[in-house]
C-alpha positions as CSV (number, residue, x, y, z in Angstrom):
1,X,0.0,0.0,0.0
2,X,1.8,3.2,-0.8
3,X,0.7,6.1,1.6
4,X,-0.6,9.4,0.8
5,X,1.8,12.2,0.2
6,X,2.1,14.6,3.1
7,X,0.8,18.4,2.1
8,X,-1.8,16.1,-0.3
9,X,-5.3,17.4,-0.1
10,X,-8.6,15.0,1.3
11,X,-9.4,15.2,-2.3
12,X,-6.4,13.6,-3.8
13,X,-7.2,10.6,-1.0
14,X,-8.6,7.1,-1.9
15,X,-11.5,6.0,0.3
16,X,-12.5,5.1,2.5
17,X,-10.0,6.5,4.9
18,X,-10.0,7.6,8.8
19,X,-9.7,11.4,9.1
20,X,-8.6,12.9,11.9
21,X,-9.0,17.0,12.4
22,X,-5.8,17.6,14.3
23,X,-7.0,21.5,15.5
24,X,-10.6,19.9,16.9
25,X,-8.9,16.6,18.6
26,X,-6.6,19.3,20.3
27,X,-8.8,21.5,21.5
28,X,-10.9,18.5,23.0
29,X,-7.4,17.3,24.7
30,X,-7.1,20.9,25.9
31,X,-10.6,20.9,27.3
32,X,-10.2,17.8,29.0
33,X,-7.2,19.2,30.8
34,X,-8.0,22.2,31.8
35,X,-11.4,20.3,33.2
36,X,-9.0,18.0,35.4
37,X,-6.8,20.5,36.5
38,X,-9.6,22.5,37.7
39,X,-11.0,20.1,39.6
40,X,-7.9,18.3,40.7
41,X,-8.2,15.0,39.1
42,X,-5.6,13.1,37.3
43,X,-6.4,12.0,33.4
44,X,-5.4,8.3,32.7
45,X,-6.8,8.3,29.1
46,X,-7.8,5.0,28.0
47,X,-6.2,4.2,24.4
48,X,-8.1,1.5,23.9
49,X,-10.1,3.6,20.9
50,X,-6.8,5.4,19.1
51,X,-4.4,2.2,20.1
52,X,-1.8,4.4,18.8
53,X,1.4,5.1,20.6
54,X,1.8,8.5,18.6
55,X,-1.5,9.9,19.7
56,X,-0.6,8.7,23.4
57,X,2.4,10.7,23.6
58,X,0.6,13.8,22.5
59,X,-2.1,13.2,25.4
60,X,1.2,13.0,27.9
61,X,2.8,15.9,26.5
62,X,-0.8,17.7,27.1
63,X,-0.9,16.6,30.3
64,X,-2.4,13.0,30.7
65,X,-0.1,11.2,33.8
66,X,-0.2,8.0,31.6
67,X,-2.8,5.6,29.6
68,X,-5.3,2.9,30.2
69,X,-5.4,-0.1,28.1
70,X,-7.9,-2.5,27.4
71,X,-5.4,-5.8,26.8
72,X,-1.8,-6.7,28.2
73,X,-0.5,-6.7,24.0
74,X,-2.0,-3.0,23.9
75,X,-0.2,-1.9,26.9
76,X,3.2,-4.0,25.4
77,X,2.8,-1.7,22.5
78,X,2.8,1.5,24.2
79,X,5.7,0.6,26.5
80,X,7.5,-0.5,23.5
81,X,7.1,2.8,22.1
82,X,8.5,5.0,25.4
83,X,5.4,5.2,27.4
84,X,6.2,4.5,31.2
85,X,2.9,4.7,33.1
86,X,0.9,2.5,31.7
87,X,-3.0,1.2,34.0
88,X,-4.4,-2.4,31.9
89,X,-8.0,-1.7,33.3
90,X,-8.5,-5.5,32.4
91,X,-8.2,-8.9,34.4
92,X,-5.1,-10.8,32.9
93,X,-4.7,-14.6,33.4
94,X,-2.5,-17.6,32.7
95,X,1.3,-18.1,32.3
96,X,1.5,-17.0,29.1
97,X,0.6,-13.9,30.2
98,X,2.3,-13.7,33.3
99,X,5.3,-14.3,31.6
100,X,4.9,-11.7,29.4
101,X,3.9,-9.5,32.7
102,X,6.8,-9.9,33.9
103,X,8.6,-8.6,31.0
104,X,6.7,-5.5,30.4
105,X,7.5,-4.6,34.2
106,X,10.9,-4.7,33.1
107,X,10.3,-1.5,30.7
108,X,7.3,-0.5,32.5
109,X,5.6,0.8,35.3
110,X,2.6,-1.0,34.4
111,X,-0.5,-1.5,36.7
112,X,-2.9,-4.2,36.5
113,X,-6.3,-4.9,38.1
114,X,-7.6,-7.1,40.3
115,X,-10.9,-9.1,41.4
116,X,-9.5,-12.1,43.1
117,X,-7.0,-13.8,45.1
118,X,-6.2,-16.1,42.6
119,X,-5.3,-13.4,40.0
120,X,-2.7,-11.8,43.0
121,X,-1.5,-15.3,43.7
122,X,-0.6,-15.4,40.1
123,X,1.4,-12.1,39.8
124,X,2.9,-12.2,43.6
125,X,4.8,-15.9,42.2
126,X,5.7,-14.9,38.8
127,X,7.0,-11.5,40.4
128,X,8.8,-12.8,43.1
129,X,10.5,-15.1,40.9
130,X,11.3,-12.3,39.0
131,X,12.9,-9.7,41.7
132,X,10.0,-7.3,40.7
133,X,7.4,-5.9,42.6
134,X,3.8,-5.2,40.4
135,X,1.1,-2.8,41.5
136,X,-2.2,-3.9,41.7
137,X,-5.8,-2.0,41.8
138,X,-8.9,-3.6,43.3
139,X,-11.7,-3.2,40.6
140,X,-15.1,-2.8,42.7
141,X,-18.4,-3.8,41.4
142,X,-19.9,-0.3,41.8
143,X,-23.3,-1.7,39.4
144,X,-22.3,-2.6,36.1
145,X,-22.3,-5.8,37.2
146,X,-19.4,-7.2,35.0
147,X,-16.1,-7.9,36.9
148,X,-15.1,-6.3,39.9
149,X,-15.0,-7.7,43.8
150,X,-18.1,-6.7,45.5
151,X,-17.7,-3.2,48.3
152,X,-17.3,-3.8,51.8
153,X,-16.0,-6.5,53.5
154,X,-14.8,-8.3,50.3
155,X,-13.0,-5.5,48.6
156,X,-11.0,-4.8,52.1
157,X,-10.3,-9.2,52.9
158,X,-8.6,-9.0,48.9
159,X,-7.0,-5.8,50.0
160,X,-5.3,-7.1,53.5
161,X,-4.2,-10.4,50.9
162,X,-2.6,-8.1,48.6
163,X,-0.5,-7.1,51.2
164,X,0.3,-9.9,52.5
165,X,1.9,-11.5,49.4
166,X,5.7,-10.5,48.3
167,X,5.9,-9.1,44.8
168,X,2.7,-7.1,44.4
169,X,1.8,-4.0,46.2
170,X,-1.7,-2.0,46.5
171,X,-1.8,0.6,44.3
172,X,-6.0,1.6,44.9
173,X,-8.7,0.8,43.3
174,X,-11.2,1.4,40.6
175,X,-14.3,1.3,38.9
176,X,-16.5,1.7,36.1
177,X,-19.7,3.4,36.2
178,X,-20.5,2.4,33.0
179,X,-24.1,1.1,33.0
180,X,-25.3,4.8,33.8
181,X,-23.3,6.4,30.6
182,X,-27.2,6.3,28.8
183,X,-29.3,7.9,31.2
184,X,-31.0,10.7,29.7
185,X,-32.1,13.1,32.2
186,X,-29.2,15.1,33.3
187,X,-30.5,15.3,37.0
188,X,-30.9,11.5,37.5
189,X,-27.6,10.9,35.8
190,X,-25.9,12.9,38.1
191,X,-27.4,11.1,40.9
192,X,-27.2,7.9,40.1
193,X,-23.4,8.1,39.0
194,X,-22.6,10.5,42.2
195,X,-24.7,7.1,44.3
196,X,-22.3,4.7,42.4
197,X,-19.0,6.5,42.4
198,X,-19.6,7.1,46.2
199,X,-19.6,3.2,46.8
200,X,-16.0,3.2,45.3
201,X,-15.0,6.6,47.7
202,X,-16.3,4.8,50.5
203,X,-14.5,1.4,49.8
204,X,-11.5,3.8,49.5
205,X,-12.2,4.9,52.8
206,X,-13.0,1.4,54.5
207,X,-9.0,0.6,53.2
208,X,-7.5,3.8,54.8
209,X,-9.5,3.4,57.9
210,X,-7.9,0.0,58.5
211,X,-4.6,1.1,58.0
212,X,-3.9,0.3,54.0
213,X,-3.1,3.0,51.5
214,X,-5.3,3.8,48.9
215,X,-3.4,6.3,46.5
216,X,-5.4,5.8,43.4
217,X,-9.6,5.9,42.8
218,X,-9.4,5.6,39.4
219,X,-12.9,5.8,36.9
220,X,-14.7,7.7,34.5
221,X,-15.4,7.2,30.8
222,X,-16.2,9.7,28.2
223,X,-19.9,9.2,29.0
224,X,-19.8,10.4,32.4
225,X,-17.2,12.5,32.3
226,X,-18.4,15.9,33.6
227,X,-20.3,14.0,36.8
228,X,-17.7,11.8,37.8
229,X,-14.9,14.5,37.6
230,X,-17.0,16.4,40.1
231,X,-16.7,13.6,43.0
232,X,-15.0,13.3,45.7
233,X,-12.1,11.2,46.1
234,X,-11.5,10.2,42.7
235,X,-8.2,11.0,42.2
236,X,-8.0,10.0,38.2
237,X,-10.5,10.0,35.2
238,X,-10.0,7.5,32.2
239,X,-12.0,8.8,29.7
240,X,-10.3,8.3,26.3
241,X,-12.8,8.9,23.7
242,X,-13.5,12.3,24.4
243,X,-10.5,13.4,21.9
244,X,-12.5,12.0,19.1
245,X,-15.9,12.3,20.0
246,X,-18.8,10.8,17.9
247,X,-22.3,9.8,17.3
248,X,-23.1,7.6,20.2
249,X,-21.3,9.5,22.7
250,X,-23.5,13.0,21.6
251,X,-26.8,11.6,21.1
252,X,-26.5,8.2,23.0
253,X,-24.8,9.8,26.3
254,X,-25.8,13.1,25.9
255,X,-22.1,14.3,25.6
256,X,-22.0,18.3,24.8
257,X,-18.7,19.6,25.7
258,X,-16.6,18.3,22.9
259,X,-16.4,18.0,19.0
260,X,-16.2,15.6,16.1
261,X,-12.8,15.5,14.9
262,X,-12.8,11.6,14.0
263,X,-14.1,11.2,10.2
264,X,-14.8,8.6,7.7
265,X,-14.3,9.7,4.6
266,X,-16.6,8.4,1.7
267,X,-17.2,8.1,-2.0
268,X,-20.3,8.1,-3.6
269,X,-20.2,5.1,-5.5
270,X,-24.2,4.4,-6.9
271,X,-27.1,6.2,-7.1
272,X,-29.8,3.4,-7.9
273,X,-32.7,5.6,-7.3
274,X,-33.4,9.1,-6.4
275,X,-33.6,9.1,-2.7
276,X,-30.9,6.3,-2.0
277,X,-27.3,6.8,-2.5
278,X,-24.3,4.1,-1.5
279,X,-21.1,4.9,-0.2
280,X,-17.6,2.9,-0.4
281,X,-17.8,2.6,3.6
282,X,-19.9,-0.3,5.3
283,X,-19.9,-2.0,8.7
284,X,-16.0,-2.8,7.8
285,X,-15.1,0.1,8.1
286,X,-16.9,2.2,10.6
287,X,-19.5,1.5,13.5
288,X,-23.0,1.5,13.4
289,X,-24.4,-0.5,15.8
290,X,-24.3,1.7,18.7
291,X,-25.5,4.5,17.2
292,X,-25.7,5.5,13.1
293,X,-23.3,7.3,11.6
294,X,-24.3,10.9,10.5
295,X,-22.6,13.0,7.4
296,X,-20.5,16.1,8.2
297,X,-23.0,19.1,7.9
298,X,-25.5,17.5,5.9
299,X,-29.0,17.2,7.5
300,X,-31.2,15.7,5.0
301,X,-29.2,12.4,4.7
302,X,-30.0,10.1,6.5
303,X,-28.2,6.2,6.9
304,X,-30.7,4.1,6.3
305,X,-28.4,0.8,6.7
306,X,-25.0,-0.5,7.0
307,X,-23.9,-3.7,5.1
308,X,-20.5,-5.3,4.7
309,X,-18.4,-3.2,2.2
310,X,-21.5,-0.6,1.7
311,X,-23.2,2.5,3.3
312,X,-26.9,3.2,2.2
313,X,-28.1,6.8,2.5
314,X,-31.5,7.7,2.1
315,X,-31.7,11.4,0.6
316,X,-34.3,13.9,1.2
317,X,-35.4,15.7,-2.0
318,X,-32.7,18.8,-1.5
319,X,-29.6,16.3,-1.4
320,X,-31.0,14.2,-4.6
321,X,-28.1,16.1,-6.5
322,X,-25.9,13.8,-5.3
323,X,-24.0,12.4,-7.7
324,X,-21.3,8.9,-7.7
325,X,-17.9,10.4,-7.4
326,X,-19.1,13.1,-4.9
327,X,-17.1,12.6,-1.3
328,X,-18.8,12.7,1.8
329,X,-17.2,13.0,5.1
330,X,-19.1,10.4,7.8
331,X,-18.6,11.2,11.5
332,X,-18.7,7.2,13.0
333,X,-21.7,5.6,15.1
334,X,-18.6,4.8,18.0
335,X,-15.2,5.6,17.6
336,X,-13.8,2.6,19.5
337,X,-15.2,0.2,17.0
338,X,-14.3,2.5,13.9
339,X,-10.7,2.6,14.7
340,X,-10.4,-0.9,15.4
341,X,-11.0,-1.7,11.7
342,X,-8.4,1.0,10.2
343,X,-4.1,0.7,10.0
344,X,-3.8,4.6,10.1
345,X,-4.8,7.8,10.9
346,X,-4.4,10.5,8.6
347,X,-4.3,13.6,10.7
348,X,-5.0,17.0,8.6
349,X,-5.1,20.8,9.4
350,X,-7.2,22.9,7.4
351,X,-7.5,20.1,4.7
352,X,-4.1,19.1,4.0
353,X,-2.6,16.0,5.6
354,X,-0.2,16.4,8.3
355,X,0.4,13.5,9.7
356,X,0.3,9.6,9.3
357,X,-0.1,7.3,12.6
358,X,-0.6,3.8,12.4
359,X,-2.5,1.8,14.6
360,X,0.1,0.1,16.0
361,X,-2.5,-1.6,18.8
362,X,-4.9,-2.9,16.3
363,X,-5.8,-6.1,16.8
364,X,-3.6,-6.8,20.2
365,X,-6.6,-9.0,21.7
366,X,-4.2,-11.3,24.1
């Protein structure tokens, strides 16, 4: 594949391609910052939608104290490429992965969650073995009901194990409130993540008052961003895709405060009837499922469906101009399954490409 020619504009692109609008993406990084700093929170970013070493450097240079990945090859990819401080917000098990635990502690201060005894067993042998010494956060059910060690009691017995067991130490906890990201009435949303986020404060405060630190209380996704970086005791936000923004996050978490600067963009490449256009871009190339993709400044079309290799619009009469050739830029349903399915980004300022990053985590799912 030969690569577009830096200075080239979109139009001298083949498509379909993932756009990224450099000046938007860092003025949502700047936002995000500015929104910590104010409120004295740490940002974590997750990378687990860009999976891109290059963009995580620019969120570090911004101000981000390090990144959240989803898998252990993710987080081998950004230490790899220089980055130190690295949270895997994920439960990792088996030798195989132990063994390659071990190594990225070598390069990396890398932290790794917990919701079991077995899991610290695991990491306090291969660690010990190793002369190394891994931090561990607790992950605390806090309602989503997927993994995490239930509050209370539980949370502080796996605590007191922790540190009890040579080669692991207790680095905090965390927790996702991510069953609540949907709720659409701002007031209830704010209660019911301020209810959930003050189960993790107070199992943060159950650890302290028995005599174990607690440094991190690490949550927070793009969704509920601007309620959870309100709370008390949380000491670190993850939210990640707020640099990209996109469909689901403004219409299905009711996400205001940034802007699109992710972007598919499309050729027009039928026109089989007057109100029904098709694009070069289908379910391979961009999300839908979570939300429908919508085209850059153009209300009166509409996707009407997503197949493999093909993007159906349906056109209202003042868009039936259209014609095959014609480009469209397509803002994704959800950015973390859009950039799963792409090798690069192209990055541009005012419509000429400035950068190239590859994906260099694409498709790290061990």
């Amino acid at each position: 594949m030969n690569l577009p020619t830096i200075g080239c504009t979109k139009e001298e692109i083949d498509t379909p391609v993932l756009c990224v609008d450099l000046d938007v993406m860092e003025d949502n990084i700047r936002s995000i910052v500015a929104t910590c700093r104010e409120h004295g929170v740490d940002w974590r970013p997750h990378t687990k939608c860009p999976k891109s070493p290059a963009v995580a450097h620019k969120l570090i240079e911004a101000g981000a104290i390090g990144v959240t990945c989803a898998k252990l090859g993710e987080a081998e990819v950004m230490a790899a490429a220089g980055v130190q401080e690295i949270l895997v917000a994920n439960m990792i098990v088996g030798p195989h992965k132990a063994a390659r635990l071990v190594e990225l502690r070598r390069s990396a201060d890398v932290i790794v969650c917990v919701d079991h005894v077995e899991q610290v067993e695991a990491f306090s042998r291969a660690m010990s073995a190793a002369g190394l010494t891994l931090r561990l956060l607790i992950e605390v059910n806090i309602g989503l009901n997927r993994v995490g060690v239930q509050p209370g009691e539980p949370t502080l017995r796996l605590a007191q194990q922790i540190e009890e067991m040579p080669g692991v130490t207790l680095a905090g906890i965390m927790g996702y409130e991510g069953h609540l990201l949907k709720v659409e009435d701002p007031e209830e949303k704010a209660d019911s993540i301020r209810a959930a986020l003050t189960v993790l404060t107070q199992a943060k405060d159950l650890l302290e008052q028995s005599g174990l630190r607690c440094p991190i209380v690490s949550c927070g996704g793009t969704g509920s961003f601007r309620f959870s970086v309100q709370q008390p005791g949380i000491t670190e936000l993850q939210a990640g895709g707020a640099i990209f923004m996109d469909a689901f996050y403004r219409n299905g978490c009711h996400v205001a405060e940034w802007n699109y600067a992710l972007t598919v963009l499309t050729t027009v490449v039928s026109r089989p009837a007057p109100e029904r256009a098709i694009i070069d871009a289908g379910r391979k190339t961009m999300d839908g499922n979570n939300h429908p993709p919508l085209v850059v400044d153009r209300d009166d079309m509409h996707f009407e469906s997503l197949s493999a290799e093909h993007g159906t619009l349906r056109l209202d009469s003042s868009a039936q101009d259209l014609r095959i050739g014609d480009r469209l830029e397509v803002i994704p349903g959800y950015s973390d399954m859009t950039c799963v399915m792409h090798d690069y980004f192209y990055g541009f300022r005012q419509n000429r490409l400035d950068v190239i990053w590859p994906l260099e985590g694409r498709g790290k799912l061990q």
